[in-house]
C-alpha positions, 0 to 999 in steps of 0.5 A: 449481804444475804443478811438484808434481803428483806429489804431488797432482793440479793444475788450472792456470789461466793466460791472455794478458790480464794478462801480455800486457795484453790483458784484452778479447781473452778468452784463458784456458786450463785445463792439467791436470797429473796424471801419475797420471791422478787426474784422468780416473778421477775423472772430474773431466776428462771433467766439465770437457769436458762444462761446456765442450761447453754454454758459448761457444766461446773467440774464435777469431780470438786461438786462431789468433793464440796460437802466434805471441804465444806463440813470441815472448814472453820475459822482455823481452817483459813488462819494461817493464811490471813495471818501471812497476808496480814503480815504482809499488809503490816510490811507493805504499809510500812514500807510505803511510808518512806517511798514518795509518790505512793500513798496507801490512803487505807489499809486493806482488812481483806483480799490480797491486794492493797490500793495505792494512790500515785500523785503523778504532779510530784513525778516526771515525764509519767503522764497516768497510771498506765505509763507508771505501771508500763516504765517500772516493768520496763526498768524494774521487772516489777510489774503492778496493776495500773488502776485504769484496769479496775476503773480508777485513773492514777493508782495502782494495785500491789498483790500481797499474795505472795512470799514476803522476800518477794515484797521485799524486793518489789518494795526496794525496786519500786522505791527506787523507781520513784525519785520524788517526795509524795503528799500524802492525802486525806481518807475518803470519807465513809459512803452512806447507804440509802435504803429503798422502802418496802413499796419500791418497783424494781426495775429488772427483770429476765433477759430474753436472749438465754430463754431463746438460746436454752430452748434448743438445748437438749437439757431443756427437753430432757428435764421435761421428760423426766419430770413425767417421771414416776417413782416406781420400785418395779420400774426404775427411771432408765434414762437413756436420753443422754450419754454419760457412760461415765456414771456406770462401774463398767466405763470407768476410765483408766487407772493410769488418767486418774493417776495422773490427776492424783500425782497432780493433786498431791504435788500442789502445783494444780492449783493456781490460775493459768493463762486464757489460753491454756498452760503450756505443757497442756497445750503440747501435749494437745499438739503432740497428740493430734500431730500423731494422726496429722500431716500436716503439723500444729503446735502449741500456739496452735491449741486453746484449752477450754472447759470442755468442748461446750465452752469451744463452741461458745468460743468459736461462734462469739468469734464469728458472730458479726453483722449478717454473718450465718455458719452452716449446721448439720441436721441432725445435730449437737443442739449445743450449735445451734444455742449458742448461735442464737445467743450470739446472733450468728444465723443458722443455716442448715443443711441435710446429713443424708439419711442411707449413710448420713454423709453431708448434702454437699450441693445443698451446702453450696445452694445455701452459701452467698457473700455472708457465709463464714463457716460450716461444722461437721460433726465427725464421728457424729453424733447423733448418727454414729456415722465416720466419714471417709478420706473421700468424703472429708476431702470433697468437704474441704474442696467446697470449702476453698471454692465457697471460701469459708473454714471448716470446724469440726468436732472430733471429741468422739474419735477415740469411741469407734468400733466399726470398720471405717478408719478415723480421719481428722478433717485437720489433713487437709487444711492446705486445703482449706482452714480448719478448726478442731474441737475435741476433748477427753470427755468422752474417750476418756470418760471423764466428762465431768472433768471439763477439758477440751481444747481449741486446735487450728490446722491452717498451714497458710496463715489464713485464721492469723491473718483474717483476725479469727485466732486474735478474736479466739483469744480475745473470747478466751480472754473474757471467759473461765480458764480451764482447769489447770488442776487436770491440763497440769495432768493432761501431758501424763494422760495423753502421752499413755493414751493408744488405741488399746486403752479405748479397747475395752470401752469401745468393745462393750459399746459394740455389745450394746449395740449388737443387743439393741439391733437385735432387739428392735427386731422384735419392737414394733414401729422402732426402725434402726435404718443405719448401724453406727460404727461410733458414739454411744447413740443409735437413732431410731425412726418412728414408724408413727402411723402404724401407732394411735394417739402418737402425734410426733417424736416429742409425744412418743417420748413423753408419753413413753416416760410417763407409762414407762418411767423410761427417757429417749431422747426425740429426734426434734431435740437434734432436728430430725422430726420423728426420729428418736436417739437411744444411748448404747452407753448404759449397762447391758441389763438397763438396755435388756429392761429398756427394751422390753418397756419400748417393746410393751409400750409400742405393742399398746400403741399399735393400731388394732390392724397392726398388732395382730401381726407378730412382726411388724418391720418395714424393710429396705424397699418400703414394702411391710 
């Protein structure tokens, strides 16, 4: 269609799934054709980019794979395949002549479905296509497409996707089902298209909802700062604004998760489509690994595979989104929350981590809840504090949660990144207490983010999430959104299952060594205050000391400011909700955060009012005094 976008603006669709047979892998693309740039000034294209700035990232492992499938591919490439599907076409059609009821009213040239026309008058007690499509699967096991589903009343949609023996079966047991002769009817006749003129006003433009949606992302604000960017031999672009150790040799994850994936791969049994909610063995093997740590048990129909953690959030606030409901979210916090409630229209009400432990203000919770309050997240280990909370703690959580009468969701996709001295507890062990909703993932602990497996898991011994409608509503979100990539829920069972505590070991212990370097560090920077070590994740928040330093209006200026003298990218507390703070990721190499450092020290050193920076040491310490 690109072929005509002179004479209308074209969006184009395309993916690797159907032609290269690899549905699972999940590999699509939108390519905007349009020369006159309608598309931009209409802002239809910056719309697009902010829809994408709040939903999952595409698997990167197949991005990397993508130019080399594409170089080599030819028309030779899909030839067998064609051949077999027309092949089955031929038999298909064949096959149709002599069973009544079912007209082939054209022959397909592409896809791998064929149309058939039912002429309902000439058949008994079937009153649409929905009744036909429902008794031959009652009687025959054969289950066909009714065409209500695709928009079109009183036909049906046979797959030719599959092994000939197959259709031949369907074919005898579909003539079998159908007793009466069928008319045949007349082709429709070819469509006519109507060109607009070059003059014409189009009648489109952006959708607002993404632009308020994306503003709160952490992506938006990141890609800001580096564009103040330079390019610089001697002072490289250090980008510690966000967590992907996975980028660096030293966190590569384990030979055996990798394995487990190419094993996969090879087998061939990886790329098909699966079910909304997951395959099977992937979802017990979630339940199986959760239950390690659980008194009280999940199970498969428990656990819902998502594309990360990003897409079970989006899940999770499209299910709870109805009129005049609001949810509670830390401050500080993933931001990824609070876009995805704009987006959907929840409200957000925030409440405070408290700054000496970052434990949650639980009578705050509690002064903000009324009749409309549906749920609060917790973050555990959080992020962006690095703080992991006490059995204790959890269980006053959930105690609150009963007496306000709202679930829990808590997002435990750092629990296997710890390396401090508090104990991981899942909020799950006490969902007899109240309801709770886990989000976790292999993104981080495993350091694959780019693989996009995350999960869905209920712990509500009562009943309560089935009974209220809430995990019907999960599935009917799922239903509507891309399936996980079965490619790697098909390895998860091998991954989880070698997974303990000394396979994290390694990563957690570089981790630690980064922030023990960082702490140190800061010692000697000038108006950087770490006032809380994290015991987890791979961030530390600073506090700005912003008025011992000239021209720093706030967080967002320090930042920019600092990217565009130093070519080096922290993230600013406002991206989180915390004013004046900055986030620094430990979860680099160790000589990135030694040049990092310096360049804060510098920087912080020029910035220093005159007063000040006569003093060797400038630290405020725990009472407040200089």
């Amino acid at each position: 269609m690109g072929k005509f976008s002179s004479i209308a603006p074209v969006i184009t669709l395309g993916s690797i799934s159907k032609g290269w047979i690899v549905p699972a892998w999940r590999i699509g693309w939108i390519a905007l054709n349009d020369p006159r740039g309608v598309l931009k000034s209409a802002g239809v294209a910056q719309s697009i980019q902010q829809n994408i700035d709040i939903n999952p990232d595409v698997t990167t492992v197949f991005q990397f794979a993508l130019p080399e499938i594409l170089e080599k591919s030819t028309k030779e490439t899909f030839a067998e395949k064609n051949l077999i599907l027309k092949q089955n076409v031929e038999l298909v059609c064949d096959r149709l002549r002599n069973i009544p009821c079912v007209v082939c009213t054209k022959k397909p040239e592409s896809c791998t479905y064929l149309l058939a026309k039912l002429e309902l008058p000439l058949m008994e007690d079937i009153e649409d296509d929905m009744d036909f499509c429902m008794k031959l699967a009652k009687e025959e096991n054969l289950v066909l497409l009714p065409g209500v589903a695709l928009g079109l009343k009183n036909w049906i949609r046979i797959t030719i996707g599959v092994e000939a023996q197959m259709l031949e079966d369907a074919l005898e047991r579909l003539n079998g089902f159908c007793k009466l002769s069928a008319l045949q009817t007349e082709e429709e006749a070819e469509r006519q298209t109507q060109y607009e003129s070059d003059n014409s006003v189009w009648r489109f433009k952006g959708s607002d909802t993404a632009a308020k949606a994306s503003s709160v992302t952490m992506r938006v604000i990141v890609y800001k700062l580096f564009d103040l960017c330079t390019p610089d031999i001697k002072k490289p672009l250090l980008p510690l604004a966000h967590g992907d150790p996975s980028v660096y040799p030293c966190y590569r994850t384990s030979i055996h998760v990798e394995n487990a994936v190419a094993d996969v791969l090879r087998s061939g049994k990886g790329n098909s489509y699966g079910p909304a909610a997951g395959i099977l063995p992937a979802r017990q093997a979630v339940a199986d690994f959760v239950n390690r740590d659980l008194t009280n048990k999940v199970t498969p129909n428990d656990v819902y595979m998502t594309v990360g953690c990003n897409q079970g959030i989006e899940v999770l606030m499209q299910a709870l989104a109805a009129p005049n409901a609001n949810i509670f979210l830390p401050r500080p916090s993933y931001p990824h929350y609070e876009a995805r409630c704009v987006y959907s229209g929840l409200e957000v009400r925030k409440y405070d981590l408290l700054p000496n432990e970052w434990e949650i203000d639980l009578k705050g919770i509690e002064a903000m809840a009324d009749e409309n309050t549906v749920a609060m997240v917790i973050i555990n280990p959080n992020n962006p504090c690095g703080n992991v909370y006490s059995y204790d703690h959890l269980k006053k959580v959930a105690e609150m949660a009963r007496k306000l009468g709202i679930m829990v969701i808590t997002d435990e996709v750092y629990s296997q990144t710890i390396f401090g001295d508090n104990p991981f507890v899942p909020m799950g062990e006490f969902g007899s207490i109240a309801p709770v909703i886990t989000l976790g993932g292999i993104s981080k602990g495993w350091i694959v983010p780019g693989w996009r497996i995350g999960w869905i898991a209920l712990n509500d011994p009562k009943g309560i999430f089935k009974s209220t409608g809430v995990a019907q509503s999960i599935q009917q979100n799922l239903d509507i959104t891309p399936d996980a990539n079965t490619l790697v829920q098909n390895a998860l069972p091998q991954i989880l299952e070698k997974s303990n505590k000394e396979m994290f070991a390694k990563k957690n212990s570089i981790l630690k060594q980064n922030l023990d370097l960082v702490c140190d560090k800061l010692m000697d920077i000038p108006c950087v205050v770490c006032t809380k070590k994290p015991e987890s994740c791979t961030y530390l928040l600073t506090k700005l000391e912003l008025q011992l330093m000239e021209d720093i209006e706030d967080d967002m200026d320090f930042c920019m400011k600092l990217a565009a003298e130093e070519n080096l990218v922290l993230l600013p507390g406002v991206a989180l909700g915390l004013k004046n703070w900055a986030r620094i990721t430990i979860g680099v190499e160790g000589r990135m955060l030694e040049d990092a450092l310096e360049r804060l020290k510098g920087f912080c050193q020029r910035h220093m009012k005159k007063t000040e920076a006569s003093l060797q040491s400038l630290k405020l310490s725990d009472n407040g005094e200089i």
